[in-house]
C-alpha atoms as one frame of an Amber mdcrd trajectory, in Angstrom:
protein
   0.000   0.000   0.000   3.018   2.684   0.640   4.668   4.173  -2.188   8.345
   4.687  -2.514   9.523   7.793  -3.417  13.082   8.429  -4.204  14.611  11.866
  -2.650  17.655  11.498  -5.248  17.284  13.725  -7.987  20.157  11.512 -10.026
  19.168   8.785 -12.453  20.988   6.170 -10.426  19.543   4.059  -8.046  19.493
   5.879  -4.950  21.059   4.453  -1.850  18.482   2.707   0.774  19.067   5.672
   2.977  17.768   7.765   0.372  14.433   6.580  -0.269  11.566   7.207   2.119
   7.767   5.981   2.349   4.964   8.243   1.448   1.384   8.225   1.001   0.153
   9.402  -2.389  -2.329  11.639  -2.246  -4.906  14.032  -4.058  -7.958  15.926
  -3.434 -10.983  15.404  -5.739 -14.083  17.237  -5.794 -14.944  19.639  -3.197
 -18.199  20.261  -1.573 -17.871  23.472   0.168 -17.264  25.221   3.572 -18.381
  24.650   6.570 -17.312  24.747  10.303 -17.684  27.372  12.937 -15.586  29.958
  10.767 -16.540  28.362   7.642 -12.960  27.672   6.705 -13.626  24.253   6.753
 -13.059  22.657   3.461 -15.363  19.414   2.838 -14.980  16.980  -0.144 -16.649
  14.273  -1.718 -13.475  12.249  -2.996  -9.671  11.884  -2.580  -7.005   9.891
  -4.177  -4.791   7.729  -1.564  -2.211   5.884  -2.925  -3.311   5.422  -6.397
  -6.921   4.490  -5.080  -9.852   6.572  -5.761 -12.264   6.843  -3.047 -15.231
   8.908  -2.117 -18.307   9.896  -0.217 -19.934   6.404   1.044 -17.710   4.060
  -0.269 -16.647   0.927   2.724 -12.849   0.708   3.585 -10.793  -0.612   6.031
  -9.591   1.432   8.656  -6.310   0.584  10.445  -7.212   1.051  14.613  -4.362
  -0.439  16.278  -5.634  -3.629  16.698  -4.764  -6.897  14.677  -7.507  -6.454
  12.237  -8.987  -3.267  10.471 -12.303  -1.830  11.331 -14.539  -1.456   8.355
 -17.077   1.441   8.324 -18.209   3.405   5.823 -17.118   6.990   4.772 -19.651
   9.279   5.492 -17.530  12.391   5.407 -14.195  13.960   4.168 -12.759  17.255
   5.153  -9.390  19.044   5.930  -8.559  21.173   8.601  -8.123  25.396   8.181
  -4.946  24.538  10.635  -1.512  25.537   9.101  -0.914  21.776   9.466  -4.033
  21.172   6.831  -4.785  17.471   8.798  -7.302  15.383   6.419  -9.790  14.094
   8.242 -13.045  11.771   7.410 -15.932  10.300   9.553 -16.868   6.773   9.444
 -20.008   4.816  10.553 -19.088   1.364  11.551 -19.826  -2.061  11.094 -20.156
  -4.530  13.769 -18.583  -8.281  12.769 -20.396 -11.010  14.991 -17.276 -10.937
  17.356 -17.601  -7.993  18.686 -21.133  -8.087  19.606 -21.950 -11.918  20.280
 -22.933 -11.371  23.856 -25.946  -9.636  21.518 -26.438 -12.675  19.292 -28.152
 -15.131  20.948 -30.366 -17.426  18.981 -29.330 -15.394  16.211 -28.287 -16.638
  12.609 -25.828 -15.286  11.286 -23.963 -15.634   7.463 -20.353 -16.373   7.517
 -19.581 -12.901   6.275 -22.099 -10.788   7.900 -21.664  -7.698   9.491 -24.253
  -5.061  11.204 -24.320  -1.551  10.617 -23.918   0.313  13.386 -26.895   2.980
  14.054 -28.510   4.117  17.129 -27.187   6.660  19.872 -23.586   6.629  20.922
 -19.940   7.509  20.284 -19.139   3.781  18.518 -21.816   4.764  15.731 -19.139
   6.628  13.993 -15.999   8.015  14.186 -13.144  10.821  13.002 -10.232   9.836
  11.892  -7.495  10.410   9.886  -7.928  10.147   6.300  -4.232   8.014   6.377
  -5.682   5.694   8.644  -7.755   4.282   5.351  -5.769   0.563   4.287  -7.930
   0.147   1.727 -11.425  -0.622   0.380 -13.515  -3.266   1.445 -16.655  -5.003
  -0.340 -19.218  -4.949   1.480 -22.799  -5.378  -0.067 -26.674  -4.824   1.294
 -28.515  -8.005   1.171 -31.812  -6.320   2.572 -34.631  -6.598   1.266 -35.866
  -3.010   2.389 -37.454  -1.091  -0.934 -34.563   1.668  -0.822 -32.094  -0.818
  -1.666 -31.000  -1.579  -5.185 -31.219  -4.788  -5.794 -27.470  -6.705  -6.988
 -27.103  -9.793  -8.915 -26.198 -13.011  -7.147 -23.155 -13.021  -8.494 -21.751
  -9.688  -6.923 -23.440 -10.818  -3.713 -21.439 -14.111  -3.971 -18.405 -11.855
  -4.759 -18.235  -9.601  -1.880 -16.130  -9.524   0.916 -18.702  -9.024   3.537
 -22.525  -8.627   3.779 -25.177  -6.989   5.308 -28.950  -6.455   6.024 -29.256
  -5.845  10.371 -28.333  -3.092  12.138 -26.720  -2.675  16.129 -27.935  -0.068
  18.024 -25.072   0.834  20.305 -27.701   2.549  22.939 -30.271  -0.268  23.101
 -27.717  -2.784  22.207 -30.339  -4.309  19.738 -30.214  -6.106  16.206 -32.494
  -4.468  13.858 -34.562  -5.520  10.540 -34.635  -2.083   9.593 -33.522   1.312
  10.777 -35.056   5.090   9.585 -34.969   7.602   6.906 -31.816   8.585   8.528
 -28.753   7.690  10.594 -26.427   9.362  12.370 -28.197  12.592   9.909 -27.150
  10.303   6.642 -30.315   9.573   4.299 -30.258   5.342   3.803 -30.431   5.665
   0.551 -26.571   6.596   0.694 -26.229   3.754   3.188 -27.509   0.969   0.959
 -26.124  -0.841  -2.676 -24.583   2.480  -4.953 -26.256   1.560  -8.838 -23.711
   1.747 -11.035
């Protein structure tokens, strides 16, 4: 996933001390201002690393732990700081693991996951946009009307699934959540048609 840029401006193979690991990165389109100064730039897509990403797509998120959290981007900004941080918000998903003291008598696929929606601070998160290691395939299996349906073979092809929701407040699976969560229409939630 890390690039390798050389810092030697000869044409000869620079020295290992020479070379040094960056991100490559590049905004996309913006969205506008916002903030308490509004001097907040917002976007709706960025390039990392040669990967083009953007509002709602599902990536991995490196946390510290073994394993990435996946969640879902739900918005992209950078900071009016001199340091200019880049920044995004992500809604999470649940795998079975981390909620199974929630899952009794429950059936689960293989490669299910829950949404997260509800009340409470592990609905969603900031982070920084470099914490992204990748994207992740995850696909809506509901049945709800505002989802587009997919064909069995893309479900079959995806990483992960899903069609409940955990409500971090009520600690609750759900068949099917609101208009909105977290302030994000569904609609943006569910399959993108292509």
């Amino acid at each position: 996933m890390l690039a390798t840029t050389m810092t030697n401006t000869e044409e000869s193979a620079p020295a290992p001390s020479e070379e040094s690991e960056t991100l490559k990165f590049k905004w996309g389109k913006m969205r506008g201002k916002g903030g308490k100064k509004k001097d907040t730039q917002f976007y709706e897509s960025f390039t990392l690393d040669g990967v083009d990403y953007e509002l709602f797509d599902t990536v991995y998120v490196q946390n510290g732990f073994a394993e990435p959290s996946i969640g879902k981007i739900i918005k992209i900004w950078e900071t009016p700081t001199v340091e200019k941080l880049r920044k995004i918000k992500v809604q999470w998903f649940f795998r079975p693991c981390q909620i199974s003291r929630f899952l009794n008598g429950v059936k689960i696929y293989y490669n299910e996951l829950f949404f997260a929606c509800g009340d409470g601070p592990e609905v969603a998160s900031i982070n920084s946009l470099e914490s992204i290691a990748g994207k992740c395939n995850v696909v809506c299996i509901s049945k709800d009307p505002r989802n587009p349906r997919l064909s069995d073979e893309t479900v079959w092809r995806a990483e992960f699934v899903f069609h409940r929701y955990f409500d971090v407040g009520k600690h609750k699976i759900l068949e099917e959540v609101d208009d909105k969560i977290v302030g994000i229409g569904v609609k943006n939630l569910f399959n993108k048609m292509a």
